[in-house]
PDB file with one MODEL, atoms N, CA, C and O in Angstrom:
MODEL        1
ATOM      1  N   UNK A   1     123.750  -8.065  28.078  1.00  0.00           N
ATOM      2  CA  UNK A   1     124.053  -6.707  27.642  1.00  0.00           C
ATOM      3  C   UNK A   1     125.457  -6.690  27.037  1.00  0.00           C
ATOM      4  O   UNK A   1     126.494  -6.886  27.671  1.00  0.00           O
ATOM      5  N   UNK A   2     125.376  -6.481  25.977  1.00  0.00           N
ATOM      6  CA  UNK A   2     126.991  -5.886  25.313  1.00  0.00           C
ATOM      7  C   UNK A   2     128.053  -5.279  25.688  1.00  0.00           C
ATOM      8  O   UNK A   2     127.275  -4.557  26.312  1.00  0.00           O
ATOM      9  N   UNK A   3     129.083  -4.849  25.929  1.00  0.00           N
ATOM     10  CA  UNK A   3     130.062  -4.401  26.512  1.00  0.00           C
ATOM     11  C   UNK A   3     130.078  -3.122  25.704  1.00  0.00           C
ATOM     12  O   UNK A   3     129.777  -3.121  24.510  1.00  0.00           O
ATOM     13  N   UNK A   4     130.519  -1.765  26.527  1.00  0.00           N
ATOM     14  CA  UNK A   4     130.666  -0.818  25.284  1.00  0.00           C
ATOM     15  C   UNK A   4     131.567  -0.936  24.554  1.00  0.00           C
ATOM     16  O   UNK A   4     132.660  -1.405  24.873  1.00  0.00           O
ATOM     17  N   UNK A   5     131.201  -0.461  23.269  1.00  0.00           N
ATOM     18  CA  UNK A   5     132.690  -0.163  22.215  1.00  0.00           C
ATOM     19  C   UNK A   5     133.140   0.912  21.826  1.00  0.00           C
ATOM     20  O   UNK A   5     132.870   1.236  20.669  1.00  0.00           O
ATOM     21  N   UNK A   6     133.923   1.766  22.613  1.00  0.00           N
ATOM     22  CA  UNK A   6     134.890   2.548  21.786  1.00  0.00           C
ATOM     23  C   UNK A   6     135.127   3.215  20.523  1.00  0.00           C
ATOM     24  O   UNK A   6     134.788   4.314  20.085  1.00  0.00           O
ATOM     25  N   UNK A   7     135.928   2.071  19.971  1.00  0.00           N
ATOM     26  CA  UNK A   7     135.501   2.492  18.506  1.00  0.00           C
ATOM     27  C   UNK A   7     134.346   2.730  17.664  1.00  0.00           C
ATOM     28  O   UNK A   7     134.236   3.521  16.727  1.00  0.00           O
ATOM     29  N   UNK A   8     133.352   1.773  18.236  1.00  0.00           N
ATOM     30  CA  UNK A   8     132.503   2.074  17.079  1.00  0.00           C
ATOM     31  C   UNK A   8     131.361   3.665  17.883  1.00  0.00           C
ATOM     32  O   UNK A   8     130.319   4.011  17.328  1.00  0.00           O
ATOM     33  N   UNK A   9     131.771   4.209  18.894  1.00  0.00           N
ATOM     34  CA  UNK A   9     131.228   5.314  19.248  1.00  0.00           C
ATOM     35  C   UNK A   9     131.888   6.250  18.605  1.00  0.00           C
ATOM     36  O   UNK A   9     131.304   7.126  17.967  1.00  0.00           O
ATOM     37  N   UNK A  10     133.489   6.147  18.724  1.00  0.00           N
ATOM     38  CA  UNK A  10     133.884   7.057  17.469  1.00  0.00           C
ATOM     39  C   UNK A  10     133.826   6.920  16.400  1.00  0.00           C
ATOM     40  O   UNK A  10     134.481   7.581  15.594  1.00  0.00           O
ATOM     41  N   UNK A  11     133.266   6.294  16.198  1.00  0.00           N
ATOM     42  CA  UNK A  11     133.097   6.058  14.678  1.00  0.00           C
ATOM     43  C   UNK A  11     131.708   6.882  14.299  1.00  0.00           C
ATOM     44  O   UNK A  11     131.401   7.605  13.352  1.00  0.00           O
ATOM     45  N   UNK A  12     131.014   6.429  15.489  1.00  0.00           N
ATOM     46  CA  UNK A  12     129.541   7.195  15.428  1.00  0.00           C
ATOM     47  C   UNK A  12     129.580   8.837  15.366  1.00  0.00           C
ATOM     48  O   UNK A  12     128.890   9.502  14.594  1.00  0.00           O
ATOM     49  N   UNK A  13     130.240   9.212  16.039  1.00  0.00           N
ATOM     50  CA  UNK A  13     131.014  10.475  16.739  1.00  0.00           C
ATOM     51  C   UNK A  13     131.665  11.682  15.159  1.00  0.00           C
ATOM     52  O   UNK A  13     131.437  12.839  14.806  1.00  0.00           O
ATOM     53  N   UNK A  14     132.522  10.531  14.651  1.00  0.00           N
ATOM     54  CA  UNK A  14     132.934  10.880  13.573  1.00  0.00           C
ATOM     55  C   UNK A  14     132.077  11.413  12.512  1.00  0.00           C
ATOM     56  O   UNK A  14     132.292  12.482  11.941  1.00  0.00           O
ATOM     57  N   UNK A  15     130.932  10.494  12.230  1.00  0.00           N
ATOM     58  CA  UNK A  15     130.077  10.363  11.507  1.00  0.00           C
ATOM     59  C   UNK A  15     129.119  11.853  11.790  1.00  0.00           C
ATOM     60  O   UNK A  15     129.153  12.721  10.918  1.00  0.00           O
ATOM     61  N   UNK A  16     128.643  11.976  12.507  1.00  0.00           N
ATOM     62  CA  UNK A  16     127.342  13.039  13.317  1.00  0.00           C
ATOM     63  C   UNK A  16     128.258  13.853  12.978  1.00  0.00           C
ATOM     64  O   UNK A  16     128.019  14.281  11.849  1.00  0.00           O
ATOM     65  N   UNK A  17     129.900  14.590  13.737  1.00  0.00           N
ATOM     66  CA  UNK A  17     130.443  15.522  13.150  1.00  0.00           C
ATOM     67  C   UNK A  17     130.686  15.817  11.861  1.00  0.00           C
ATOM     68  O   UNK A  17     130.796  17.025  11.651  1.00  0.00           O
ATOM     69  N   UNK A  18     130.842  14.894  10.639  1.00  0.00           N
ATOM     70  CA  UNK A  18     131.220  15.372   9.378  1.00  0.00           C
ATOM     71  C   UNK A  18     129.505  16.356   9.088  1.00  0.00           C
ATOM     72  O   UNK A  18     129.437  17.485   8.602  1.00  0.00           O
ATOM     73  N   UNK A  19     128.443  15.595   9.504  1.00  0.00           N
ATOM     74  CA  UNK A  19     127.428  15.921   9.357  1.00  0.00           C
ATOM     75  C   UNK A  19     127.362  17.408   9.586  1.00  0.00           C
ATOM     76  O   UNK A  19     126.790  18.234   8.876  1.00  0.00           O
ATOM     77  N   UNK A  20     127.883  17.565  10.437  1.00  0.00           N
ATOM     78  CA  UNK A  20     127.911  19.160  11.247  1.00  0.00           C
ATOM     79  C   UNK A  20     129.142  19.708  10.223  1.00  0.00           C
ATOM     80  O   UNK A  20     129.378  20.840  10.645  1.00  0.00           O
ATOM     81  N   UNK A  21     129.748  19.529   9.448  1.00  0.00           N
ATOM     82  CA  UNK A  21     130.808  20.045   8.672  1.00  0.00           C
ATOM     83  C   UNK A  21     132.354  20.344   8.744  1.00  0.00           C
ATOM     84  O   UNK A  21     133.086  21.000   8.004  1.00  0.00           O
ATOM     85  N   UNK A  22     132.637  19.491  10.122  1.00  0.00           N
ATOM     86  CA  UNK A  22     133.506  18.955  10.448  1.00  0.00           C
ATOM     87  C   UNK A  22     134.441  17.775   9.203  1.00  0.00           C
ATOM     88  O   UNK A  22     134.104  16.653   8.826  1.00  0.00           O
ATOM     89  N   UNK A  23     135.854  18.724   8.778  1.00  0.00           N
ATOM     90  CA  UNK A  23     136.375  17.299   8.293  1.00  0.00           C
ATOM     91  C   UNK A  23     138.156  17.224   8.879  1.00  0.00           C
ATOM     92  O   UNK A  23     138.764  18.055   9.554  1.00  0.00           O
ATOM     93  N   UNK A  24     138.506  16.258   8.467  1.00  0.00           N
ATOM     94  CA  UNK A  24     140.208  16.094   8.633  1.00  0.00           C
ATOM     95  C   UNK A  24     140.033  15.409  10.175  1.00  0.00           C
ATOM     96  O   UNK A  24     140.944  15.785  10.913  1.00  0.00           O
ATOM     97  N   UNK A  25     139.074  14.492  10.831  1.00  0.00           N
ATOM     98  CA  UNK A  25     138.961  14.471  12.422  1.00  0.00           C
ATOM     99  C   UNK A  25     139.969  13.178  12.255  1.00  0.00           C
ATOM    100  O   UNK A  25     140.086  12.589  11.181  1.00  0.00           O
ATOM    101  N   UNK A  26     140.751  12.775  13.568  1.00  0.00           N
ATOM    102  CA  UNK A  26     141.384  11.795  13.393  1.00  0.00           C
ATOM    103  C   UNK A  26     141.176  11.096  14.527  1.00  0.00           C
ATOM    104  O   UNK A  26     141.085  11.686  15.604  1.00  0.00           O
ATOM    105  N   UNK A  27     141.048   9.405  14.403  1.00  0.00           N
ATOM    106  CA  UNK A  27     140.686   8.859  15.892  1.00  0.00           C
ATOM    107  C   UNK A  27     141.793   7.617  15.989  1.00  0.00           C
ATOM    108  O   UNK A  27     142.641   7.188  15.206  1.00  0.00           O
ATOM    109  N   UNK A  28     141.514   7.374  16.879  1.00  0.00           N
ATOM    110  CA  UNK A  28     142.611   5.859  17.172  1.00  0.00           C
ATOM    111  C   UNK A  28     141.826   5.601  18.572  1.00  0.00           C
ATOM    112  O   UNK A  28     141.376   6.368  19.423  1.00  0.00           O
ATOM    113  N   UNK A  29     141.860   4.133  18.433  1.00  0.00           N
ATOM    114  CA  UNK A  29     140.907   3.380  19.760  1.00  0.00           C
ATOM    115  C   UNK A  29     141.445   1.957  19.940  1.00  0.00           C
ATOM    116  O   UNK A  29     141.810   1.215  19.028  1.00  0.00           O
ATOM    117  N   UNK A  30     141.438   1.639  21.486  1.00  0.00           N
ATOM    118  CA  UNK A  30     142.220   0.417  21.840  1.00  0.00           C
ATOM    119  C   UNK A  30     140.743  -0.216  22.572  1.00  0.00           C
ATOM    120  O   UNK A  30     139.661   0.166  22.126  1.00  0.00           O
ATOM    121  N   UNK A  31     140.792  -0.981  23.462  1.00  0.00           N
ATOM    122  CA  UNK A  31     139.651  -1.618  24.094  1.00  0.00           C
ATOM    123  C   UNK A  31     138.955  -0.865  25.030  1.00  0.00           C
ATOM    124  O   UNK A  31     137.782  -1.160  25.257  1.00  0.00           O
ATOM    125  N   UNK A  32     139.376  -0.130  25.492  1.00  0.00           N
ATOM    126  CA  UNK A  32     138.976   0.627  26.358  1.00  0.00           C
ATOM    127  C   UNK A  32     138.322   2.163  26.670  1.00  0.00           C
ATOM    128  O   UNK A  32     137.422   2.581  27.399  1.00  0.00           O
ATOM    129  N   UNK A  33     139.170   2.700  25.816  1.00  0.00           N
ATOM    130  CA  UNK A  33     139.392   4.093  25.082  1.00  0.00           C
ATOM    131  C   UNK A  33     139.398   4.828  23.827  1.00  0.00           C
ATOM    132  O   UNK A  33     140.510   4.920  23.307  1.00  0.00           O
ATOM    133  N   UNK A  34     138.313   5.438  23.143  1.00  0.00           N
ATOM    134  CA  UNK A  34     138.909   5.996  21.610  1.00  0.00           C
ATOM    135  C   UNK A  34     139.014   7.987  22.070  1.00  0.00           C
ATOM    136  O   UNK A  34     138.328   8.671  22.830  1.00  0.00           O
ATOM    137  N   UNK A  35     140.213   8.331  21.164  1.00  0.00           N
ATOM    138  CA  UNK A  35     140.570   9.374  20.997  1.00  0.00           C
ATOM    139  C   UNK A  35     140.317   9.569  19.988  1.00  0.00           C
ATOM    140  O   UNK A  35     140.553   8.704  19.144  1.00  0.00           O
ATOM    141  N   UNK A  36     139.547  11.154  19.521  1.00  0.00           N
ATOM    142  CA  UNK A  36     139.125  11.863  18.771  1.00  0.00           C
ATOM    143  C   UNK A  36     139.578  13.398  18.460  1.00  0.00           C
ATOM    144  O   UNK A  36     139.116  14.475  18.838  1.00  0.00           O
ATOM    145  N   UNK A  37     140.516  13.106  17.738  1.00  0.00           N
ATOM    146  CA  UNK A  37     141.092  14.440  17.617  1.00  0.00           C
ATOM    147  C   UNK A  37     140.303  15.389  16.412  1.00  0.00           C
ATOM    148  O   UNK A  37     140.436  15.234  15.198  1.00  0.00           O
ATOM    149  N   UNK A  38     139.619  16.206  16.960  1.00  0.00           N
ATOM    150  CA  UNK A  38     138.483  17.035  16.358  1.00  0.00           C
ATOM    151  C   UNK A  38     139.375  18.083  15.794  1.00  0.00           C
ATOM    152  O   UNK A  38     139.325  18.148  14.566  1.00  0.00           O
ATOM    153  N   UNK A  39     140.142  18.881  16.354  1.00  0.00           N
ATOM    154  CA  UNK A  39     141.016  19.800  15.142  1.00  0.00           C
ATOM    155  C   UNK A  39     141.793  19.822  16.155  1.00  0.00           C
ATOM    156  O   UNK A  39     141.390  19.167  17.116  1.00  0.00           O
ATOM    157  N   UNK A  40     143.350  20.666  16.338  1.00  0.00           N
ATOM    158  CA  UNK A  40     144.150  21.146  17.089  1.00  0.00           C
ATOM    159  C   UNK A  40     143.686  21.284  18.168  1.00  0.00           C
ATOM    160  O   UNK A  40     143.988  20.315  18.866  1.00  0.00           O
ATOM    161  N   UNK A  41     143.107  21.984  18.672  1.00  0.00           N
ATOM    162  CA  UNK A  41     142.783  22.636  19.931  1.00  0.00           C
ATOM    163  C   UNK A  41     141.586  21.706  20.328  1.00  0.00           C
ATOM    164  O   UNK A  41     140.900  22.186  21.229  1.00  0.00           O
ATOM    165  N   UNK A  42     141.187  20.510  19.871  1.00  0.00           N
ATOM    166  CA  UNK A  42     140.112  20.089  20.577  1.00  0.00           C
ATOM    167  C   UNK A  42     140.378  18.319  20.786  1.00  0.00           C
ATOM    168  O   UNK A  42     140.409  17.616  19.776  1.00  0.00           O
ATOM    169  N   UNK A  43     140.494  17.921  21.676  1.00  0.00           N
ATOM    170  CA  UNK A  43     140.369  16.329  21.682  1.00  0.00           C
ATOM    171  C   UNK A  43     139.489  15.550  22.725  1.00  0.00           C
ATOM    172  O   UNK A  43     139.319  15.696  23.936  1.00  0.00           O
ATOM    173  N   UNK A  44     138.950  14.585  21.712  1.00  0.00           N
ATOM    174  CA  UNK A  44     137.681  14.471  22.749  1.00  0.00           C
ATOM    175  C   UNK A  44     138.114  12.778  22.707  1.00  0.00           C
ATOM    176  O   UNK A  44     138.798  12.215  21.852  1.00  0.00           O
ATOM    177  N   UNK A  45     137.345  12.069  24.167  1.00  0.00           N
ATOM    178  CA  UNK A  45     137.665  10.898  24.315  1.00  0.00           C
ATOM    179  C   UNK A  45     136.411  10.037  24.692  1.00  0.00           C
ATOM    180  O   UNK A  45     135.468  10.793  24.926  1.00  0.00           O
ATOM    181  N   UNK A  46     136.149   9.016  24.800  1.00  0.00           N
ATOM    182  CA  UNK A  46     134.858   8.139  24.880  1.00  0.00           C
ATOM    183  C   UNK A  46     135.318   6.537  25.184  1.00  0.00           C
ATOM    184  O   UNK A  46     136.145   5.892  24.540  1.00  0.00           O
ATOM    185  N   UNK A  47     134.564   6.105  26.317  1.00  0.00           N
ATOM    186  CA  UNK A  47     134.957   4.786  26.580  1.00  0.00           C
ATOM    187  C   UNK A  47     133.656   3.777  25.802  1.00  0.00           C
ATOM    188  O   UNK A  47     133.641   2.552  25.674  1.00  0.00           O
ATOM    189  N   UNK A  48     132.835   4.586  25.453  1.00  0.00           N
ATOM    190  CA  UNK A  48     132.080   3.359  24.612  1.00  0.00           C
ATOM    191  C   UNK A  48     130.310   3.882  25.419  1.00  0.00           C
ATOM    192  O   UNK A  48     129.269   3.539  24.858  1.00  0.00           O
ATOM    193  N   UNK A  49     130.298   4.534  26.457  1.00  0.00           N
ATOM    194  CA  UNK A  49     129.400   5.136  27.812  1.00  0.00           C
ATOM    195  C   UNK A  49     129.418   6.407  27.552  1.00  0.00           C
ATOM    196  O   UNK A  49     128.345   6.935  27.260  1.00  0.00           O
ATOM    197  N   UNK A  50     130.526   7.143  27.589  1.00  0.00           N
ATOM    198  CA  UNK A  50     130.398   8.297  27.829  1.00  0.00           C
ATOM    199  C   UNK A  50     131.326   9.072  26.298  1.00  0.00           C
ATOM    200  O   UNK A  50     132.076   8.451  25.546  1.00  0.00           O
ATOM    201  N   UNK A  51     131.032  10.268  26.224  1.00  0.00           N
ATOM    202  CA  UNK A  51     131.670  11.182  25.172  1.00  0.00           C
ATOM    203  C   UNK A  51     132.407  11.767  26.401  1.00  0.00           C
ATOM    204  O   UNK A  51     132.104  11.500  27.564  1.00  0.00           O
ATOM    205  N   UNK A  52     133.397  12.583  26.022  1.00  0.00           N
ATOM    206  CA  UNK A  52     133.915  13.834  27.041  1.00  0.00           C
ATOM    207  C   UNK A  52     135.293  14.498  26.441  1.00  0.00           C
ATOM    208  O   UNK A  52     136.111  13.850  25.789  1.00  0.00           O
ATOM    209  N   UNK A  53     135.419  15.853  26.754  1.00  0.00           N
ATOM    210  CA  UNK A  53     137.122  16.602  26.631  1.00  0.00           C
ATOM    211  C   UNK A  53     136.823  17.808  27.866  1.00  0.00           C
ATOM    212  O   UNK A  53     135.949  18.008  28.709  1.00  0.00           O
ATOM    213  N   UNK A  54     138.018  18.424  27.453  1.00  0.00           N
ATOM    214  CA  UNK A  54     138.204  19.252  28.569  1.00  0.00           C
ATOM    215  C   UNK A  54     138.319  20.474  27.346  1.00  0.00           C
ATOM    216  O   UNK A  54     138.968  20.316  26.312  1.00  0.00           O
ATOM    217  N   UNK A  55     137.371  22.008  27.772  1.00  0.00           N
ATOM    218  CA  UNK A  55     137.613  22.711  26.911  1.00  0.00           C
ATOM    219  C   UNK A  55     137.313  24.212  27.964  1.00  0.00           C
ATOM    220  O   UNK A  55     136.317  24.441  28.649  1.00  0.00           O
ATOM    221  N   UNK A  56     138.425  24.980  27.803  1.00  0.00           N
ATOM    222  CA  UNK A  56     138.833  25.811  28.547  1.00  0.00           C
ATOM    223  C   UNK A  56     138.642  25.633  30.560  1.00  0.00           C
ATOM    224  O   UNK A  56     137.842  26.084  31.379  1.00  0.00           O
ATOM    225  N   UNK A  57     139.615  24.918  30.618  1.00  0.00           N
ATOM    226  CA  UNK A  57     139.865  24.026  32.129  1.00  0.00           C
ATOM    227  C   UNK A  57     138.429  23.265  32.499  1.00  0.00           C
ATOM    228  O   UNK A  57     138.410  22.763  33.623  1.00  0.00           O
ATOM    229  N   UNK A  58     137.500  23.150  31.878  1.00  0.00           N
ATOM    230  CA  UNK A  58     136.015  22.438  32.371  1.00  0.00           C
ATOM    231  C   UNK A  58     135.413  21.080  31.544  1.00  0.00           C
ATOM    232  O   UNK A  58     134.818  21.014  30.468  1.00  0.00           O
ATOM    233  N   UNK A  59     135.763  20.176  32.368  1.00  0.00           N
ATOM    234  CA  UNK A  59     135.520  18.556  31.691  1.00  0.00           C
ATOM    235  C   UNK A  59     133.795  18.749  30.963  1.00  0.00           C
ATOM    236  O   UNK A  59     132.907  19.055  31.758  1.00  0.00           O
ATOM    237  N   UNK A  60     133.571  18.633  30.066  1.00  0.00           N
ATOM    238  CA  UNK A  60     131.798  18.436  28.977  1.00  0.00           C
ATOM    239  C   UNK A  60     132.142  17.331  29.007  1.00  0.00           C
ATOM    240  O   UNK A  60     133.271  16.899  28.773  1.00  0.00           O
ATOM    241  N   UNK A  61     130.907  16.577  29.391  1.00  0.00           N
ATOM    242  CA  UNK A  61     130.704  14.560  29.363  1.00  0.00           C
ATOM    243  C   UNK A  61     129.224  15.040  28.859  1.00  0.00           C
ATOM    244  O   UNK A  61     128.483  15.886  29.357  1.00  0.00           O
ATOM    245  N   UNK A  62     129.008  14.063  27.488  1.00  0.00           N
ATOM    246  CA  UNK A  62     127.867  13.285  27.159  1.00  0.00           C
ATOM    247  C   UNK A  62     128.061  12.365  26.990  1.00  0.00           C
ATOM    248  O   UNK A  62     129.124  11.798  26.740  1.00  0.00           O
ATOM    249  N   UNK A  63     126.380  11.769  27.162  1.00  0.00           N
ATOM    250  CA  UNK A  63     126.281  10.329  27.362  1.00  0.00           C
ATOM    251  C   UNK A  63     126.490   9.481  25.314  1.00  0.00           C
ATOM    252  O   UNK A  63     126.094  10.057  24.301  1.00  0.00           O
ATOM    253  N   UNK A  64     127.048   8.370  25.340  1.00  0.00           N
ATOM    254  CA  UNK A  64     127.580   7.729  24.199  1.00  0.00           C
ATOM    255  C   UNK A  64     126.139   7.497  23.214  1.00  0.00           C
ATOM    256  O   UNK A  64     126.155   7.611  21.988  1.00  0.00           O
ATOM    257  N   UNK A  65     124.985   7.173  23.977  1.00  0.00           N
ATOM    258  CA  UNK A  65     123.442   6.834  23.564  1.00  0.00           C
ATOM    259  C   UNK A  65     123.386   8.196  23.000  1.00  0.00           C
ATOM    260  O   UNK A  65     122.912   8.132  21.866  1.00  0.00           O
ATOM    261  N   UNK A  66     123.656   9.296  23.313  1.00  0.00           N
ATOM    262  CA  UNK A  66     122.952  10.583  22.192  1.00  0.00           C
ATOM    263  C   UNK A  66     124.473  11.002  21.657  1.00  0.00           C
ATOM    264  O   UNK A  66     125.398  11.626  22.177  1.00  0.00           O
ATOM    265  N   UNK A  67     124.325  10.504  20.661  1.00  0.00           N
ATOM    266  CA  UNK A  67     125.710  10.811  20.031  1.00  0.00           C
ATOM    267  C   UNK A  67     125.326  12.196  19.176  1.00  0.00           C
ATOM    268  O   UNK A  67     126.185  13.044  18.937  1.00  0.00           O
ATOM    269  N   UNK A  68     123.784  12.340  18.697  1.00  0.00           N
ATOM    270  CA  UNK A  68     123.595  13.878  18.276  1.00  0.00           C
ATOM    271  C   UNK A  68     124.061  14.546  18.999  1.00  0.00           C
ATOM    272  O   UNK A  68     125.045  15.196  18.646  1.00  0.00           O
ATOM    273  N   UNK A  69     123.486  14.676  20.466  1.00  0.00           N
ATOM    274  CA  UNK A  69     123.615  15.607  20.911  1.00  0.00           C
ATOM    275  C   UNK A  69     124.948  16.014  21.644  1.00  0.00           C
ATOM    276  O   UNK A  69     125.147  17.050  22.279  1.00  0.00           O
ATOM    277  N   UNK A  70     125.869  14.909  21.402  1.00  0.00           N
ATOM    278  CA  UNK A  70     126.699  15.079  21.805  1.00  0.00           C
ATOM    279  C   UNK A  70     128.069  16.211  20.349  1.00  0.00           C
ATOM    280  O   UNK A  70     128.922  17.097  20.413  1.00  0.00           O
ATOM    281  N   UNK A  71     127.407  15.336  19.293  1.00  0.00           N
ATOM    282  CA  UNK A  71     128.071  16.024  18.129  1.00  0.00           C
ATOM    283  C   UNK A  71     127.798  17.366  18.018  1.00  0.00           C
ATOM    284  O   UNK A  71     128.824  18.028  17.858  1.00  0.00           O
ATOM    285  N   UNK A  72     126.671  18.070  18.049  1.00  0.00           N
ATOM    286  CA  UNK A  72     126.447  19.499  17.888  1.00  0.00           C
ATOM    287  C   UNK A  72     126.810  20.111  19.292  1.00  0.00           C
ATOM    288  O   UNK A  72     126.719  21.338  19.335  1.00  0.00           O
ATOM    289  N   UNK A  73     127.166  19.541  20.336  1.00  0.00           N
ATOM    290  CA  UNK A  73     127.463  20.469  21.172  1.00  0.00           C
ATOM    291  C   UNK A  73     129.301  20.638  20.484  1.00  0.00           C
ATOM    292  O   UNK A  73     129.970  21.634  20.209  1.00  0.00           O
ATOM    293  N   UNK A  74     129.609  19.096  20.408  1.00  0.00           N
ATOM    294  CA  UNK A  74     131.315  19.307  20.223  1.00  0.00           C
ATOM    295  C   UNK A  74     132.362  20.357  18.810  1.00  0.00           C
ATOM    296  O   UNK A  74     133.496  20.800  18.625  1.00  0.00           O
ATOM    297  N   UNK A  75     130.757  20.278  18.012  1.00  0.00           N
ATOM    298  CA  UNK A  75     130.976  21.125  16.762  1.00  0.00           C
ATOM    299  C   UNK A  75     130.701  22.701  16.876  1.00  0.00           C
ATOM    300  O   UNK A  75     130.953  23.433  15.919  1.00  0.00           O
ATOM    301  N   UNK A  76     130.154  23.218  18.122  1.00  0.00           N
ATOM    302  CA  UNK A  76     129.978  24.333  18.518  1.00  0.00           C
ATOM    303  C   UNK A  76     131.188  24.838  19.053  1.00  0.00           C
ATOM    304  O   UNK A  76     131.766  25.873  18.724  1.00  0.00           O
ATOM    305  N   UNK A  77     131.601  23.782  20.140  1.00  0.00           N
ATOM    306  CA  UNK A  77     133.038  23.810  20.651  1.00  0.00           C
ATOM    307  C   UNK A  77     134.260  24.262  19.673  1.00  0.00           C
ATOM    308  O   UNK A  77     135.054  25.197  19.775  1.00  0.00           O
ATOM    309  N   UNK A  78     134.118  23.292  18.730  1.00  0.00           N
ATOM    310  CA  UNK A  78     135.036  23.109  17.592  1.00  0.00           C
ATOM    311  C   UNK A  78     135.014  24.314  16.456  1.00  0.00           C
ATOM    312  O   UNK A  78     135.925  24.214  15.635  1.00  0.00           O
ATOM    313  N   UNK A  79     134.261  25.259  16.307  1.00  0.00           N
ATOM    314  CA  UNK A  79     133.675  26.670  15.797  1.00  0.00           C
ATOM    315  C   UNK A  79     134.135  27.314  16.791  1.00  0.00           C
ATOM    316  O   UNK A  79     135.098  27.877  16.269  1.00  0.00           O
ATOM    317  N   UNK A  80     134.122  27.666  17.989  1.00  0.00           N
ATOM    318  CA  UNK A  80     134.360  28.433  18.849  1.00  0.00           C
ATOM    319  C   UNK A  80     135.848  28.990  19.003  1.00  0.00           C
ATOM    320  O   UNK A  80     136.303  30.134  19.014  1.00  0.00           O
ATOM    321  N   UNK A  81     136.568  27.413  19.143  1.00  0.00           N
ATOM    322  CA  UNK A  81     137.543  27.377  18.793  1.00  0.00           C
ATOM    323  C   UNK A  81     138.604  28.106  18.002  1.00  0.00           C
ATOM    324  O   UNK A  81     139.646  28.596  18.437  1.00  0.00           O
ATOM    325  N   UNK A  82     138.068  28.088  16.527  1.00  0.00           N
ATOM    326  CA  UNK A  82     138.851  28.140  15.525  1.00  0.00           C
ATOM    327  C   UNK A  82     138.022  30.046  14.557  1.00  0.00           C
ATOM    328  O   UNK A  82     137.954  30.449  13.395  1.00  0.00           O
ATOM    329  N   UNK A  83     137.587  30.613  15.966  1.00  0.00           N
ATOM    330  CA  UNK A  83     137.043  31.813  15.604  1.00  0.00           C
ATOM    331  C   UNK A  83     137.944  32.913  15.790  1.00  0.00           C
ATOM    332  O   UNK A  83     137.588  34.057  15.505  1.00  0.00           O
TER     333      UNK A  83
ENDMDL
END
């Protein structure tokens, strides 16, 4: 079995959000960890397993395997946000 990767979940991550109409997202990822800075007010993180941020004091974790469903929830977030 493969080790997870990070980056290439944000990368995945990235991808599914532009889809959703998301742009300007910025990420940076080391071995362990990628950060996904979705706009100001939103940053989401993923070890390669899991998606997750914290958005109004309450941790949202999806799993890295549904990266859809993880993108349209975070782009709802990310609308909510900036309303």
């Amino acid at each position: 079995m493969q080790p997870p990767d990070p980056a290439q979940a944000a990368a995945d991550l990235v991808r599914e959000l532009t889809r959703h109409g998301l742009t300007g997202i910025y990420t940076a990822a080391a071995d362990r960890f990628a950060v996904i800075s979705v706009t100001a007010e939103l940053t989401v993180w993923t070890n390669g397993r899991q998606v997750w941020c914290t958005h109004q004091g309450q941790r949202l974790t999806w799993p890295a395997a549904d990266m859809y469903a993880a993108a349209a929830a975070i782009a709802a977030l990310a609308r909510f946000g900036n309303s």
